[in-house]
Backbone as a chain_set.jsonl record, in Angstrom:
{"seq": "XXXXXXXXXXXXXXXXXXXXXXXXXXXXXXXXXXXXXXXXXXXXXXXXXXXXXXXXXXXXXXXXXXXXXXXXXXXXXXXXXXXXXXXXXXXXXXXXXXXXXXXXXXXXXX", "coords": {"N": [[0.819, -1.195, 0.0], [2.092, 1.35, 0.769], [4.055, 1.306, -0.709], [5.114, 2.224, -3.809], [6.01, 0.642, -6.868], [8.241, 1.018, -9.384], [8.065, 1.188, -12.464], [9.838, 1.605, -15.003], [10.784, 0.476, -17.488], [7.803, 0.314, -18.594], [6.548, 2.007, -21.319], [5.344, 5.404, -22.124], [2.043, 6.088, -22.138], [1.007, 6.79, -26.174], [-0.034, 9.398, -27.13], [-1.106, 11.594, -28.816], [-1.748, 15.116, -29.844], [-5.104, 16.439, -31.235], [-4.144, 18.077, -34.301], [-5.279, 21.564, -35.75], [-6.479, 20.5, -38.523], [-7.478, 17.953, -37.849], [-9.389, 19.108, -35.629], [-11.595, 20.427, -36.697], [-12.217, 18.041, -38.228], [-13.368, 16.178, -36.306], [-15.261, 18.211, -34.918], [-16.637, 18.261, -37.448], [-17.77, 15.536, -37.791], [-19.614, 15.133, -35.327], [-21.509, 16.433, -36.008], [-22.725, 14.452, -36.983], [-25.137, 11.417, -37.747], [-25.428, 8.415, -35.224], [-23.805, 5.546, -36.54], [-24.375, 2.97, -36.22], [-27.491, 3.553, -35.372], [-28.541, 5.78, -35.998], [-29.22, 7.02, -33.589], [-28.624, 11.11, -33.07], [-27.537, 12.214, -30.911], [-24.199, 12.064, -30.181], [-21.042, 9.769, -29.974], [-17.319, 9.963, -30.431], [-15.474, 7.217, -31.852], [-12.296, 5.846, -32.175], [-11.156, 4.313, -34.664], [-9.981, 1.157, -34.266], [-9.3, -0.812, -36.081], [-6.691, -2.015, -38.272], [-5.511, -0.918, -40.988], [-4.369, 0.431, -44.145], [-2.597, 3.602, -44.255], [-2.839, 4.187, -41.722], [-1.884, 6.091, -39.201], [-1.293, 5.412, -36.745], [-2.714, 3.872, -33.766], [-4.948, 4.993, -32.224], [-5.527, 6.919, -34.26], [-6.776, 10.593, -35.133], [-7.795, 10.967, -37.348], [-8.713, 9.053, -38.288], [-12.261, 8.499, -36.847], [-15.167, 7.505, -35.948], [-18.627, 7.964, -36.286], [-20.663, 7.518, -33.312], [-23.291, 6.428, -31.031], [-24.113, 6.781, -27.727], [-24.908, 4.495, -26.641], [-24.206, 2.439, -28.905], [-21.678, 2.535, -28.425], [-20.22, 2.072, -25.785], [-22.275, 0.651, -24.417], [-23.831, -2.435, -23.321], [-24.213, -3.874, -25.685], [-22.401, -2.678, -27.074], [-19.836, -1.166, -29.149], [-17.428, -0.767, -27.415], [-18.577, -2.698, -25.151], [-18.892, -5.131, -26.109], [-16.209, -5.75, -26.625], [-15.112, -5.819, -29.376], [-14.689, -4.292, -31.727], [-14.565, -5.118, -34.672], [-16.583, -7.114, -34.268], [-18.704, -5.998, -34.155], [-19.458, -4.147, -35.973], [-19.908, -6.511, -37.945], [-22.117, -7.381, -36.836], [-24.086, -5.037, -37.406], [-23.681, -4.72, -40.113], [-21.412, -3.36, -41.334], [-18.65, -1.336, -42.803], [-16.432, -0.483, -41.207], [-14.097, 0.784, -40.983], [-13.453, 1.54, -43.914], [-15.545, 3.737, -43.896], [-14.798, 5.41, -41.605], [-12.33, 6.38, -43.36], [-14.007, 6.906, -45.721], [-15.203, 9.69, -44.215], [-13.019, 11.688, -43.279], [-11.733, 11.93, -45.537], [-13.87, 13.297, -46.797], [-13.771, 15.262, -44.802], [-11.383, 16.611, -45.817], [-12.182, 17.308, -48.409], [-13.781, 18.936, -48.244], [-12.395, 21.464, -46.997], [-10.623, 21.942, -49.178]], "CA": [[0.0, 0.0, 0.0], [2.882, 2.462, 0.821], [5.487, 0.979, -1.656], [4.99, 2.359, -4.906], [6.88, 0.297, -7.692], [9.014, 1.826, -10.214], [7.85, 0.342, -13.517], [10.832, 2.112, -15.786], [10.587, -0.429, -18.376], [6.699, 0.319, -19.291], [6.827, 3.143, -21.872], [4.688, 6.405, -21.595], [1.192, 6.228, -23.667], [1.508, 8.186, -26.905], [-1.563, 9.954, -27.116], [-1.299, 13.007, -29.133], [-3.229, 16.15, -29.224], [-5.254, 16.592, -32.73], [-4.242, 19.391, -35.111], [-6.5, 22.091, -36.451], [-7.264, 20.316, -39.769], [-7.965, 17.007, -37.327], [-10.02, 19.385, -34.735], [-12.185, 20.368, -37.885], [-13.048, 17.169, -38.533], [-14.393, 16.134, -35.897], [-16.632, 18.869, -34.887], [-18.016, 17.953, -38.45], [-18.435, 14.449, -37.76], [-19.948, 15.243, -34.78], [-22.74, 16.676, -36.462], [-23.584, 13.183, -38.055], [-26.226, 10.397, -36.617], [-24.82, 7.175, -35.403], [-23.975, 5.158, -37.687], [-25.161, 2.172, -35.441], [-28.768, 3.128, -34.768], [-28.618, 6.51, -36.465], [-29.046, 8.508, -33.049], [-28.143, 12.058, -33.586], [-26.4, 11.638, -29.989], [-23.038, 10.881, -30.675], [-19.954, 10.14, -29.37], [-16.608, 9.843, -31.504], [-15.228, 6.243, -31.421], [-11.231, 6.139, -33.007], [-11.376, 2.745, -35.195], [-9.12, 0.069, -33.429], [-9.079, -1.855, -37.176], [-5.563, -1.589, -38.782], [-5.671, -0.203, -42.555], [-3.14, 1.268, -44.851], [-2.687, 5.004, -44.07], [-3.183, 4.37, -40.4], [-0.369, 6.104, -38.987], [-1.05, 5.178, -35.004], [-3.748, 3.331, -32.887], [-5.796, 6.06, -32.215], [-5.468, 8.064, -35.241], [-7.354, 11.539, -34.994], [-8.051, 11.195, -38.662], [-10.203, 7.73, -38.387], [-12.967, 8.41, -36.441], [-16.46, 7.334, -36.705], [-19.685, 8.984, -35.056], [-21.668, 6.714, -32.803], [-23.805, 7.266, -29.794], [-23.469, 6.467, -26.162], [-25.25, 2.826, -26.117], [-23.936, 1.844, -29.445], [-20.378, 2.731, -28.209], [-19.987, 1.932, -24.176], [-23.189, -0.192, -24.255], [-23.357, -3.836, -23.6], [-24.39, -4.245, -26.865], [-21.796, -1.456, -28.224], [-18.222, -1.645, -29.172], [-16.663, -1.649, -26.092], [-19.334, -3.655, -24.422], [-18.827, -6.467, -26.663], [-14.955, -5.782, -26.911], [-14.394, -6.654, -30.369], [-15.172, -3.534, -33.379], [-14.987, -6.095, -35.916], [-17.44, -7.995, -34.308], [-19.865, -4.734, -33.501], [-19.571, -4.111, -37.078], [-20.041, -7.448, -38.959], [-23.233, -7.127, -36.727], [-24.486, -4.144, -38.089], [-23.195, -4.585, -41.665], [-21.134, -2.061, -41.702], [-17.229, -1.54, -42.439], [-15.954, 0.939, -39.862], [-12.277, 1.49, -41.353], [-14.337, 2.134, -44.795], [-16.378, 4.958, -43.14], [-13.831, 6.259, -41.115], [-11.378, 6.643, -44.273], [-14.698, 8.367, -46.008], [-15.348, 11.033, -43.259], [-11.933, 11.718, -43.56], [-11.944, 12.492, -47.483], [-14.868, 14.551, -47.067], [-13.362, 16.451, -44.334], [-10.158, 17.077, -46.797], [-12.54, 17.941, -49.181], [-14.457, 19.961, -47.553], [-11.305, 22.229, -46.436], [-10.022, 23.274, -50.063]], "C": [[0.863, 1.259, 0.0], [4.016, 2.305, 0.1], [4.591, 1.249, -2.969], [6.201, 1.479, -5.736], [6.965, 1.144, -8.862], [8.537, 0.854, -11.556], [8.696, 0.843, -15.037], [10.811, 1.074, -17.255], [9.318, -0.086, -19.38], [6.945, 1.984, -19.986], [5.63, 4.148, -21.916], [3.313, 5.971, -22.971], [1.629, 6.875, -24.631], [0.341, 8.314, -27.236], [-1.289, 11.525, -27.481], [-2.283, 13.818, -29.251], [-3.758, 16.53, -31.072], [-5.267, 18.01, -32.533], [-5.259, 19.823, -35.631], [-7.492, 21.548, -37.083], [-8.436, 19.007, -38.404], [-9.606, 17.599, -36.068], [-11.317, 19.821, -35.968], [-12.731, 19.33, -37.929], [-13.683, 16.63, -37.376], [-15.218, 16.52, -34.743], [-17.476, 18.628, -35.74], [-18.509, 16.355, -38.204], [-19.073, 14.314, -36.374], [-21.615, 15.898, -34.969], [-23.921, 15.534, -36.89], [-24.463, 12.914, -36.944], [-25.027, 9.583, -36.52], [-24.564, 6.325, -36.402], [-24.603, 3.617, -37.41], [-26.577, 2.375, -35.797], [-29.442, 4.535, -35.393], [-29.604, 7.674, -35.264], [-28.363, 9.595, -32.982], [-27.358, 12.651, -31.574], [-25.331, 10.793, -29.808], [-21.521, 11.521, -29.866], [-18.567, 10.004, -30.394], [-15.753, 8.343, -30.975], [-13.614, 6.396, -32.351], [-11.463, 4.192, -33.094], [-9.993, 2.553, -34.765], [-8.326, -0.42, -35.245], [-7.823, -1.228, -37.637], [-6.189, -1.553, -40.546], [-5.076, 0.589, -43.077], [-3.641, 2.722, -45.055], [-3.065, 5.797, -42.708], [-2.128, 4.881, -39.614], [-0.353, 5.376, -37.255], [-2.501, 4.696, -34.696], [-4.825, 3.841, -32.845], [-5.894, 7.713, -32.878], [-6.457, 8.965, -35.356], [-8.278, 11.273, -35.911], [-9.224, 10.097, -38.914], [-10.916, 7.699, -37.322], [-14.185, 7.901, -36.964], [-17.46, 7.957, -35.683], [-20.563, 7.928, -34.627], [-22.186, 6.965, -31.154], [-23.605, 6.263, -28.5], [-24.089, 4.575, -25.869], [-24.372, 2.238, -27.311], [-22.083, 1.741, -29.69], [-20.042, 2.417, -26.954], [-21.043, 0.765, -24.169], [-22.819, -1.444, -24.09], [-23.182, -4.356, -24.604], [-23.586, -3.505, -27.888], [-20.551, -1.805, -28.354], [-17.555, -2.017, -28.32], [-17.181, -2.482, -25.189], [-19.009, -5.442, -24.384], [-17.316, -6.848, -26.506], [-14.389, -5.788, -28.408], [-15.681, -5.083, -31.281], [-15.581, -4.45, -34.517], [-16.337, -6.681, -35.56], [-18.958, -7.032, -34.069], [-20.476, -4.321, -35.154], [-20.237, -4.772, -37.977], [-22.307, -7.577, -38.013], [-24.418, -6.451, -37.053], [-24.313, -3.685, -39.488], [-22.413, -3.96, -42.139], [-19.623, -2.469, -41.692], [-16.545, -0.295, -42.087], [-14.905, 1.671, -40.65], [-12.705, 2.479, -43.017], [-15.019, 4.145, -44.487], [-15.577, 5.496, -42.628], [-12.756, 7.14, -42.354], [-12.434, 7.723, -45.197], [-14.849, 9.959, -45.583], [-14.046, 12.099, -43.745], [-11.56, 12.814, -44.613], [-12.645, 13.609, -47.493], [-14.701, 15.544, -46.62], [-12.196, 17.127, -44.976], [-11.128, 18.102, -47.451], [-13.525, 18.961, -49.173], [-13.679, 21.608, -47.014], [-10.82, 23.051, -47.906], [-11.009, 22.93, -51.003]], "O": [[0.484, 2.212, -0.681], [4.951, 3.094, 0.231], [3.544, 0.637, -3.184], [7.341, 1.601, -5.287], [6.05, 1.843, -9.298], [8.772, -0.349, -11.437], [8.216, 0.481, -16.112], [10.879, 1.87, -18.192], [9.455, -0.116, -20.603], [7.398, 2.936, -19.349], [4.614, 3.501, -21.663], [3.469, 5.691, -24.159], [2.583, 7.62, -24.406], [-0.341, 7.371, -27.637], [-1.261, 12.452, -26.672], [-3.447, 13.57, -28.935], [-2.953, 16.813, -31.959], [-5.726, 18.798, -31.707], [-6.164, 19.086, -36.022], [-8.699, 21.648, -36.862], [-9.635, 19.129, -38.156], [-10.546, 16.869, -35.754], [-12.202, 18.986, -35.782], [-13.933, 19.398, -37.671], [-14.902, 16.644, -37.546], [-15.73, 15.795, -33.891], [-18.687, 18.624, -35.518], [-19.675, 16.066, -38.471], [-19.128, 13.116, -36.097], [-22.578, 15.8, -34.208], [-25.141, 15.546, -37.051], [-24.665, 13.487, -35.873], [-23.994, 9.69, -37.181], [-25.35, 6.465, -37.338], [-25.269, 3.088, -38.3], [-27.064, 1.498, -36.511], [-30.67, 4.618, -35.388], [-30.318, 8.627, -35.576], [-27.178, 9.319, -32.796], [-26.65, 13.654, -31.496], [-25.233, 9.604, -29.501], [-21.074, 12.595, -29.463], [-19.019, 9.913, -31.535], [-15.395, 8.296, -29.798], [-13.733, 7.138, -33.326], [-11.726, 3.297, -32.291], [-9.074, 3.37, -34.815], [-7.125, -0.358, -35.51], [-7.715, -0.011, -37.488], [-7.157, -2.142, -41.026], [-5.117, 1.707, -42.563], [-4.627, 3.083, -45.696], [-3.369, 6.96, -42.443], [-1.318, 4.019, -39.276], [0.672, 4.9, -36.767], [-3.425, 5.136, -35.379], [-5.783, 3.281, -33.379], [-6.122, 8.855, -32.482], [-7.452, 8.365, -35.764], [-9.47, 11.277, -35.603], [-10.286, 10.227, -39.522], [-10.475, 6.891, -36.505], [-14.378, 7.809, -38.177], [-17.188, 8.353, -34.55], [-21.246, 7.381, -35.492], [-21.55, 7.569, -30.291], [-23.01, 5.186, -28.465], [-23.672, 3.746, -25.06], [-23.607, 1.386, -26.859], [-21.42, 1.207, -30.58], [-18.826, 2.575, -27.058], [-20.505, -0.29, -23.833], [-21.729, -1.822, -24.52], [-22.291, -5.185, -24.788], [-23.786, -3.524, -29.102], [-20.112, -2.749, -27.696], [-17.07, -3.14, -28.178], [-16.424, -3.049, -24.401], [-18.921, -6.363, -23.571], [-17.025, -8.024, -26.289], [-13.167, -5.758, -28.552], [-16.906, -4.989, -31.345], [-16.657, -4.494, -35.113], [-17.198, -6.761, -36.436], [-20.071, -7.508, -33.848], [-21.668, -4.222, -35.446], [-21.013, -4.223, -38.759], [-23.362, -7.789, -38.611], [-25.539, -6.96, -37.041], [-24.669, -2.605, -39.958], [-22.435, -3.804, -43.36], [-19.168, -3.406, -41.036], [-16.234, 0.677, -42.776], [-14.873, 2.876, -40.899], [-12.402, 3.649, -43.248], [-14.789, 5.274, -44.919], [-15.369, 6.529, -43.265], [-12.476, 8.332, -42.231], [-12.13, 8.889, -45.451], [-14.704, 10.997, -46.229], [-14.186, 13.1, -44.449], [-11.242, 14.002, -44.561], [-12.306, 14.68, -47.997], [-15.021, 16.616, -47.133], [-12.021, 18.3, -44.644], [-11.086, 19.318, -47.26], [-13.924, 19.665, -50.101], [-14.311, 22.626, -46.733], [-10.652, 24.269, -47.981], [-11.136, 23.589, -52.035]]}, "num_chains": 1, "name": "protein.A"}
């Protein structure tokens, strides 16, 4: 209880802070519905799925918009644990959608 261990070995999260263009996007994808259940209460989920042009884990740039049950819920991404499997439930391909948003927010910019 009063011994803290030194864990020097485990390396620091890297959890960066999104840039402009990235803060841009998503305020706009914050506008969307879910894409779950298509409530217009939404939270921003960063896709887990790996996919060429992903630079990091929790890339700013691949978000998707989904709302508070179909994201925390039992029945929601992290409920279940498994995106892929939250997905293949709902038909949908996350990394797809995320990589759209994305585009649109580019193209939306110039």
């Amino acid at each position: 209880m009063g011994y803290v261990v030194k864990h020097s070995r485990i390396k620091p999260k890297y959890n960066p802070q999104p840039n402009a263009q990235e803060q841009r996007h998503e305020e706009r994808i914050r506008q969307l519905p879910c894409i779950g259940c298509g409530s217009w209460e939404v939270e921003l989920h960063h896709t887990m799925l790996d996919f060429p042009g992903k630079r990091f884990r929790r890339d700013h740039r691949f978000q998707i918009p989904v709302c508070p049950a179909c994201h925390r819920g039992c029945d929601g991404i992290h409920g279940i644990g498994s995106e892929a499997e939250w997905a293949e439930r709902h038909g949908l391909d996350t990394p797809a959608i995320a990589q759209r948003l994305w585009q649109e927010s580019l193209d939306e910019q110039h």
